[in-house]
N, C-alpha and C positions, 0 to 999 in steps of 0.2 A: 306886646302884640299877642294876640288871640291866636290857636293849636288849628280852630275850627274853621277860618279861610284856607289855611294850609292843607290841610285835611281835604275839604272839599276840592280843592284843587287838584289834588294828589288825585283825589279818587274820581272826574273827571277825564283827567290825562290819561291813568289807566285803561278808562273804558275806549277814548278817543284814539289810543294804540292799539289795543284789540280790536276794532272793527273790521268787519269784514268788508274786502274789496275784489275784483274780478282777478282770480288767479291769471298770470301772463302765457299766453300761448308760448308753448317750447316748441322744437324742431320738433319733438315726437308727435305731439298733437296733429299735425300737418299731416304727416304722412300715414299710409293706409295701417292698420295695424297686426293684423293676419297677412297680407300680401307680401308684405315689402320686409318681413324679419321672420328668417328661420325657427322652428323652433326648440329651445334647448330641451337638454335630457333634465331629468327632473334626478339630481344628488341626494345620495342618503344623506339624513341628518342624525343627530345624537337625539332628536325626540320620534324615532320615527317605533321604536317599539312602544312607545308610550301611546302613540296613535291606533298602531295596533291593540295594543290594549282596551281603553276604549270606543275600539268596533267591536270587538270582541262583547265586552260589556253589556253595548246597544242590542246584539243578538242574544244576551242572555236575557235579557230587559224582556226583548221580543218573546222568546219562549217563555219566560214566567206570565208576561200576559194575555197570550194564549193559553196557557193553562187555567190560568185563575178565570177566565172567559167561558173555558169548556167548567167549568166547576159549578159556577155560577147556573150556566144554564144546565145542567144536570140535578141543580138544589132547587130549582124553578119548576122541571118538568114533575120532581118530588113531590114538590109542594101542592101540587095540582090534584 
């Protein structure tokens, strides 16, 4: 017996399991979602210096390119 009906088989069923179908409405979906549930405190976590880090970063980002922007147009009015 032949590898390659097995095979296609197989890799049929796979795709025929994967398919996507309409997620089932839960309890939660139902009801309002701001109104009807307080809301909690937001806990520190073990990445939350990490996070900071990274805004940190984004504002150093920031100030280098506003620099390199002022630099620019100071080599431009030069140039002129």
């Amino acid at each position: 017996m032949s590898t390659k009906p097995w095979l296609a088989l197989t890799a049929v069923l796979f795709v025929w399991g994967c398919g996507s179908s309409t997620p089932p409405v839960s309890e939660t979906a139902k009801r309002p979602a701001d109104a009807a549930q307080p809301k909690t405190e937001r806990r520190e976590t073990v990445f939350d210096p990490w996070i900071g880090t990274i805004e940190r970063a984004k504002g150093v980002q920031n100030t280098v390119d506003e620099q390199a922007a002022e630099q620019r147009r100071k080599i431009d009015e030069a140039a002129r």
